[in-house]
ZAMAR-716060 format. One record per residue (C-alpha): residue number from 1; x, y, z; residue in three letters. Coordinates in Angstrom, 3 decimals. Each point is the difference from the previous one (the first is absolute). Layout:
<atoms>
<num:NUM	x:X	y:Y	z:Z	residu:ala>
...
</atoms>
This chain:
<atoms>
<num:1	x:69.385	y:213.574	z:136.634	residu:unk>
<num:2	x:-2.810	y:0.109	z:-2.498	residu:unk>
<num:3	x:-3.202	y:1.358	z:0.381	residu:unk>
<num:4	x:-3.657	y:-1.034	z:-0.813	residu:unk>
<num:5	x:-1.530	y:3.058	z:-1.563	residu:unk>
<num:6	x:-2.613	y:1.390	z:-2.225	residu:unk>
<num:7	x:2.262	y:-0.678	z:-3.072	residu:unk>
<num:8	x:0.384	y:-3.254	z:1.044	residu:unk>
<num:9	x:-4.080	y:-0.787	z:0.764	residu:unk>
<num:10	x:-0.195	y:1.022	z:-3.509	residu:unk>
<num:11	x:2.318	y:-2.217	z:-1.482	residu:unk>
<num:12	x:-1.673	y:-2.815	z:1.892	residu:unk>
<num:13	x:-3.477	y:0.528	z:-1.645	residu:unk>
<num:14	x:1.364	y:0.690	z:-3.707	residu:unk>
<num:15	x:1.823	y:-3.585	z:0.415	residu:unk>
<num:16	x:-0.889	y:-1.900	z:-3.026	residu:unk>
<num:17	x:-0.670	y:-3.460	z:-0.056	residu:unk>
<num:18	x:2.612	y:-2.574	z:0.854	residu:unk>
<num:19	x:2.245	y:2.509	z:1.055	residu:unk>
<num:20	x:1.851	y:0.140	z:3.723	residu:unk>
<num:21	x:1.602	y:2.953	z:1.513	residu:unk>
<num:22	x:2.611	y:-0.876	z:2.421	residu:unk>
<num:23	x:1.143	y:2.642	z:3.103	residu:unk>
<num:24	x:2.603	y:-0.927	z:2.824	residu:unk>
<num:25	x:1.204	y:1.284	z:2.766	residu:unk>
<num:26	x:-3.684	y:1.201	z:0.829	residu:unk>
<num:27	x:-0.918	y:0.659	z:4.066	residu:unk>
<num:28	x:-3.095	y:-1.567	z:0.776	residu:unk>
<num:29	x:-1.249	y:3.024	z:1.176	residu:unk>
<num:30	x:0.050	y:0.763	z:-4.139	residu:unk>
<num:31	x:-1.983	y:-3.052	z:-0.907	residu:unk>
<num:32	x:-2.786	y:0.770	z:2.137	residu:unk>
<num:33	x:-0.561	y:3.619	z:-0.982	residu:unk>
<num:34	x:0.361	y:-1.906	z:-4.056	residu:unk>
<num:35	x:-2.711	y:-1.872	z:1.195	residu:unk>
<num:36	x:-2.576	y:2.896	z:1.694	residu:unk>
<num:37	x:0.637	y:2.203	z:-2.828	residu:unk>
<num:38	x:-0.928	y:-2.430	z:-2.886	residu:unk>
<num:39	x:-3.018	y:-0.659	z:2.223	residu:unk>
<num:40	x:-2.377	y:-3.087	z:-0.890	residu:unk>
<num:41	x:-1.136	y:-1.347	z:-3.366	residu:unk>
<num:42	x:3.669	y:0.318	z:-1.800	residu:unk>
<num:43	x:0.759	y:-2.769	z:-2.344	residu:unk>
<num:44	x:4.119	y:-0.775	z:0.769	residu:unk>
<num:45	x:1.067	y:-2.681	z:2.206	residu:unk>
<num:46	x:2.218	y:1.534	z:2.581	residu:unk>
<num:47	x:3.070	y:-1.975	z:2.134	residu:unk>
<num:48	x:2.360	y:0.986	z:2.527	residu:unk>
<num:49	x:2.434	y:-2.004	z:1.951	residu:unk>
<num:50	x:2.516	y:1.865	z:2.191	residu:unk>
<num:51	x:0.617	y:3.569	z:-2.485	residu:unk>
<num:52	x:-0.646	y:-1.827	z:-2.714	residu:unk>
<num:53	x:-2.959	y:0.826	z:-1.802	residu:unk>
<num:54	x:-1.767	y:-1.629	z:-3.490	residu:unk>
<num:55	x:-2.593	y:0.917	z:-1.467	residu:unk>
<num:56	x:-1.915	y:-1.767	z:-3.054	residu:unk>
<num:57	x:-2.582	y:0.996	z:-2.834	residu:unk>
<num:58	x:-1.674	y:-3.396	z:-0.605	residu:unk>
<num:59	x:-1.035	y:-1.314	z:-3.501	residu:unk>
<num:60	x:-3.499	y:-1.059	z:-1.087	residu:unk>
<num:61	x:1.406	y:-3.343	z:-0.580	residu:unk>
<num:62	x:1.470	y:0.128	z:3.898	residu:unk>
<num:63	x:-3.597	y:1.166	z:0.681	residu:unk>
<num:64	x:-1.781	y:-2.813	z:-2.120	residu:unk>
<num:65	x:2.114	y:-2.345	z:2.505	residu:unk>
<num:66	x:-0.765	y:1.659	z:3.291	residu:unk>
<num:67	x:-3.772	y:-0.094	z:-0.828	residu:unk>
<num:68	x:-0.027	y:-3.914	z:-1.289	residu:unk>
<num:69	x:1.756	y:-0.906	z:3.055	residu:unk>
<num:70	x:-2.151	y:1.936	z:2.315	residu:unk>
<num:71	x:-3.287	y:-1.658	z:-2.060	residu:unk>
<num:72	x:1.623	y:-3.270	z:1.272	residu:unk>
<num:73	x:0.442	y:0.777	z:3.183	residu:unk>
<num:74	x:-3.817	y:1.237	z:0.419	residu:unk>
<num:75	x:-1.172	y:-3.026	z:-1.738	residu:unk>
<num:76	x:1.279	y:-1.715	z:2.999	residu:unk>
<num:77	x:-1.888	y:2.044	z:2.370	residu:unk>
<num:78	x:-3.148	y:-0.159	z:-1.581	residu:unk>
<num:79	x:0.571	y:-4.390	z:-1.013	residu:unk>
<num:80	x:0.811	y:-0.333	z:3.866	residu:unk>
<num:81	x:-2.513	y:2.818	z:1.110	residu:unk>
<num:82	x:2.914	y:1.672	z:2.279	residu:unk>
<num:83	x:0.831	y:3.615	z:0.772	residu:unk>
<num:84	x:3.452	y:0.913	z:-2.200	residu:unk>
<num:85	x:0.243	y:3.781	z:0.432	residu:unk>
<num:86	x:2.163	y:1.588	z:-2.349	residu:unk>
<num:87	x:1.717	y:3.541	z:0.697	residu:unk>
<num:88	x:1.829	y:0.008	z:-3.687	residu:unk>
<num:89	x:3.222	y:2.229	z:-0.298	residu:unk>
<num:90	x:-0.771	y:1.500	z:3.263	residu:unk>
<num:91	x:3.058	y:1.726	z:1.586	residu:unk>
<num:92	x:1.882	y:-2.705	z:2.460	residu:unk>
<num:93	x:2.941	y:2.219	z:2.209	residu:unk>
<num:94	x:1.557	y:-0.585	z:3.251	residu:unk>
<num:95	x:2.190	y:2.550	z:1.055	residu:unk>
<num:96	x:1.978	y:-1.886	z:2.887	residu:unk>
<num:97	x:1.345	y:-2.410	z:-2.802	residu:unk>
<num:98	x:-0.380	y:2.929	z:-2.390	residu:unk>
<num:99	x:-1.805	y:-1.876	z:-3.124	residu:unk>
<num:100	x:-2.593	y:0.987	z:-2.078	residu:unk>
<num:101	x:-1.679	y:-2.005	z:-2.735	residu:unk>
<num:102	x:-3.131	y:0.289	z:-2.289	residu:unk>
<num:103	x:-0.538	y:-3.677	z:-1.270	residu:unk>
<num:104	x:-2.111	y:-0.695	z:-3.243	residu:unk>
<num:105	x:-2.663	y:-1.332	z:2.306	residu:unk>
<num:106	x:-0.482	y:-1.363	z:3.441	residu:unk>
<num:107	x:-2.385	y:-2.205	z:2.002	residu:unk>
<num:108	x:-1.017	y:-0.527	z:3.472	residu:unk>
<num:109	x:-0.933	y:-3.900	z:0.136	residu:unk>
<num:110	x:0.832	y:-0.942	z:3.293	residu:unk>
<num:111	x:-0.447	y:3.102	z:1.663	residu:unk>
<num:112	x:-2.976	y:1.034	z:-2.107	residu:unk>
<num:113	x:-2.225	y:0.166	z:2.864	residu:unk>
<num:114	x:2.506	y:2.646	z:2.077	residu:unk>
<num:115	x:-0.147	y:2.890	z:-2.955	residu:unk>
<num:116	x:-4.126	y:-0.237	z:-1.350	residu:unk>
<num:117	x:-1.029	y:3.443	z:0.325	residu:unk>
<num:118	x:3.097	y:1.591	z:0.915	residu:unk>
<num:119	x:0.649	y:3.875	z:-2.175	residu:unk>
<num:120	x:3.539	y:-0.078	z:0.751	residu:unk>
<num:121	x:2.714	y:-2.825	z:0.870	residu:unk>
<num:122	x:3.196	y:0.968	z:2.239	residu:unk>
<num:123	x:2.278	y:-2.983	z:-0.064	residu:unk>
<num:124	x:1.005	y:1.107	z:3.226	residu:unk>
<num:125	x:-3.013	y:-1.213	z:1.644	residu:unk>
<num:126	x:-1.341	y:-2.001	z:-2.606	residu:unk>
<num:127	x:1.120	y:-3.356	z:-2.064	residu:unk>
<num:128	x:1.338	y:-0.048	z:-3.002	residu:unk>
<num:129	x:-1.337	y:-1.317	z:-2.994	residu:unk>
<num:130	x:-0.229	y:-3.987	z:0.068	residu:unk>
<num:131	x:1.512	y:0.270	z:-3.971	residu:unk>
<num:132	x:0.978	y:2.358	z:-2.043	residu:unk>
<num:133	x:0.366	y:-0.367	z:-3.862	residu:unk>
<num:134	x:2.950	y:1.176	z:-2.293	residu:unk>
<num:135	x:0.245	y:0.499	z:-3.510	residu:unk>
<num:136	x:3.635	y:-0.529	z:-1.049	residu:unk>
<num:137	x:1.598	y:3.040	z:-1.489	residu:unk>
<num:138	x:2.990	y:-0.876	z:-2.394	residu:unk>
<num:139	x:0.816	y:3.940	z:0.267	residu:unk>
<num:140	x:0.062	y:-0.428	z:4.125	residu:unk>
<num:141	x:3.020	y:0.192	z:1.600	residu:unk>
<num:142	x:-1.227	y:-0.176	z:3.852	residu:unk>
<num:143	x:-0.825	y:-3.339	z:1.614	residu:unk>
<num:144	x:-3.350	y:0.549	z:1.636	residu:unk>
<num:145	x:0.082	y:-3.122	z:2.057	residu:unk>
<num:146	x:2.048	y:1.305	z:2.030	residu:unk>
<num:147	x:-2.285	y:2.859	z:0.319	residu:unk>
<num:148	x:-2.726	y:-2.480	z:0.531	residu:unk>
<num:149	x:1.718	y:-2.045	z:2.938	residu:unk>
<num:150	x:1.165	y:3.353	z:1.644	residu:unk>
<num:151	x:-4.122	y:0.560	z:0.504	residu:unk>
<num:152	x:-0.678	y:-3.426	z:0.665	residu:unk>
<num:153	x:-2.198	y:-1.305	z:-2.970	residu:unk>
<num:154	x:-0.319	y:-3.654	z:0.502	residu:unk>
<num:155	x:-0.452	y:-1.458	z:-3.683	residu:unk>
<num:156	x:0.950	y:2.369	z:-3.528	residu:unk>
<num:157	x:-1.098	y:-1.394	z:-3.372	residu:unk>
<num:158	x:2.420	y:1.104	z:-2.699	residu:unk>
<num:159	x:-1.429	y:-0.101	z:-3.281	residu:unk>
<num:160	x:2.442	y:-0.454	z:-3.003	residu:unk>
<num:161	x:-1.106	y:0.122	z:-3.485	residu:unk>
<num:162	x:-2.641	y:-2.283	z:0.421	residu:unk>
<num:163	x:1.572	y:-2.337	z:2.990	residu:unk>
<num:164	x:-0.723	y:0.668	z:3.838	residu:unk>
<num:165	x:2.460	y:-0.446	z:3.090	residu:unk>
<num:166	x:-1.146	y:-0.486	z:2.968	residu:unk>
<num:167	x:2.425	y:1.213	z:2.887	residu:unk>
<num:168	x:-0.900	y:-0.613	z:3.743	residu:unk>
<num:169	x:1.830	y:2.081	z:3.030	residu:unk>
<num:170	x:2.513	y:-1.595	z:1.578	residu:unk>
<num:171	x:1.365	y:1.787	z:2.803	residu:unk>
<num:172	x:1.025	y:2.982	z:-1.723	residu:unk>
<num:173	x:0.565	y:-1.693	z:-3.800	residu:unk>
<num:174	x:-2.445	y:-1.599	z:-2.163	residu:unk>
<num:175	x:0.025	y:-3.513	z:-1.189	residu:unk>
<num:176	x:-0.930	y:-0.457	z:-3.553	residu:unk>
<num:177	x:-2.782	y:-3.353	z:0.663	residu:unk>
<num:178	x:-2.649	y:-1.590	z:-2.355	residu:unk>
<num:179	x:-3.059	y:0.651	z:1.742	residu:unk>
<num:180	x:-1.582	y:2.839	z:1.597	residu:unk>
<num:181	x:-0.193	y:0.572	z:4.154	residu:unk>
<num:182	x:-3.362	y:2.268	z:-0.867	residu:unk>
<num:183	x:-1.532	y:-2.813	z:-1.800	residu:unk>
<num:184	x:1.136	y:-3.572	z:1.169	residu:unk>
<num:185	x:-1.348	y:-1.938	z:-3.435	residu:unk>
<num:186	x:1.517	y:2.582	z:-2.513	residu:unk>
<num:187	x:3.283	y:-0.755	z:-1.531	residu:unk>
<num:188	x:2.132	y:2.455	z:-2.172	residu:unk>
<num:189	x:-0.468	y:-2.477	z:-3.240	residu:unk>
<num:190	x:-3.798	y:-0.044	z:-0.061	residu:unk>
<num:191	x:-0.068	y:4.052	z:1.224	residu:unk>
<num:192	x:2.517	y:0.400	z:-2.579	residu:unk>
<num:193	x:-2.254	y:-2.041	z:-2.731	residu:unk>
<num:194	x:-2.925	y:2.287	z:0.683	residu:unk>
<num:195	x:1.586	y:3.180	z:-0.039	residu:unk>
<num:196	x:1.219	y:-0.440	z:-3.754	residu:unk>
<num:197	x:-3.321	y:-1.354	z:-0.903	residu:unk>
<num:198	x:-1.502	y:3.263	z:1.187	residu:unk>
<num:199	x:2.511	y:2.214	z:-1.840	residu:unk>
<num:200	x:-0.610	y:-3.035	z:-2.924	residu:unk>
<num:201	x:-4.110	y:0.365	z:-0.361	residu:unk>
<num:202	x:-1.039	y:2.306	z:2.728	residu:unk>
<num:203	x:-0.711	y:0.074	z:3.683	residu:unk>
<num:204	x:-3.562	y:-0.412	z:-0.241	residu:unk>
<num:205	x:0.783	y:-3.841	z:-1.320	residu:unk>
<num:206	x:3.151	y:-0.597	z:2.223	residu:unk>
<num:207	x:-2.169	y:1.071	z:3.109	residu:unk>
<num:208	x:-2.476	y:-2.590	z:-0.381	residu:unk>
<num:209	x:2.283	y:-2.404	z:-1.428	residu:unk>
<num:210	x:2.110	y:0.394	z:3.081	residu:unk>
<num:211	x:-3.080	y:0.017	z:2.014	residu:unk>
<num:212	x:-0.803	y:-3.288	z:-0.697	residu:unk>
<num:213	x:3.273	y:-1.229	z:0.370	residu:unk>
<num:214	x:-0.278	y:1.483	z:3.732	residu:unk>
<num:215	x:-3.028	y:-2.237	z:1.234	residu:unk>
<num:216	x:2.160	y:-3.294	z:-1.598	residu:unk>
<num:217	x:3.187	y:1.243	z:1.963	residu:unk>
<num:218	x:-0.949	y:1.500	z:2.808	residu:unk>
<num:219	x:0.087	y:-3.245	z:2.439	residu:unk>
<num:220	x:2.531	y:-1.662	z:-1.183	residu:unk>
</atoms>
């Protein structure tokens, strides 16, 4: 039965970019004490489903996506003057189901109003984020939407290359659909189109770009 130890924190920290270390077999118990010894501000993305444990050095491209799509998503809030609080990679674990994931970003929509001004979320007493964002990971070998429905997250975007999929919960799978739950008028095609114009001439340009194209969608 492996062990989580010092060696092992250290490994996680020197991980260079794009690369994933895989560990099975791993007692939950393990991934926790993983998780209080890196402490807060460390730069991998961290999964665990069940003893298995993955955990992944992002690239500044992966980064360059995360931050265009989260640009979009807070040119919605600010177009339709609504509260979207993000909590970004923030740790998501339950250990009844025993799942842990660290998504490339996350928003309360929905349940915005429930987490404003709240240090520290417990998804044992609080709700889980209204949708969570993945960057795909050709190097990933553990499907996180499984992760995802295990704690209950109602829509996941899945970014790509430059294309996003929307998935919705249903029950305890996800549906692949065209249009977001979080945001009734936004389809994957036009989300899609404004993502790879951001990563095309910036976000600055997409944001207001997609902005505008907001206020002309919104009612319809």
């Amino acid at each position: 039965m492996p062990v989580v130890s010092a060696d092992c924190r250290a490994v996680v920290t020197q991980l260079p970019p794009g690369a994933v270390l895989r560990v099975d077999d791993l007692p939950w118990e393990e991934y926790e004490r993983l998780l209080a010894d890196l402490g807060p501000g460390y730069a991998v993305r961290i999964f665990y489903d069940r003893g298995r444990m993955e955990i992944m050095a992002p690239t500044p491209a992966h980064e360059r996506t995360k931050n265009a799509v989260h640009r979009l998503v807070m040119a919605i809030s600010d177009e339709l003057d609504i509260d979207i609080e993000s909590i970004g990679s923030t740790t998501l674990r339950a250990e009844m189901t025993a799942r842990g994931a660290e998504p490339d970003d996350s928003f309360y929509v929905q349940n915005a109003s429930r987490v404003i001004g709240r240090a520290n979320l417990d998804l044992a007493h609080d709700p889980p984020p209204d949708l969570v964002v993945e960057i795909d990971r050709a190097s990933a070998s553990l499907d996180k939407l499984p992760i995802y429905a295990a704690l209950n997250v109602g829509e996941v975007w899945r970014v790509v290359g430059r294309d996003v999929r929307v998935y919705l919960l249903a029950g305890d799978r996800y549906d692949e659909v065209s249009s977001s739950r979080a945001f009734a008028f936004l389809s994957a095609t036009a989300l899609s189109t404004f993502l790879a114009q951001a990563l095309r001439e910036g976000t600055r340009t997409a944001a207001s770009d997609f902005r505008r194209w907001v206020r002309e969608h919104r009612a319809k």
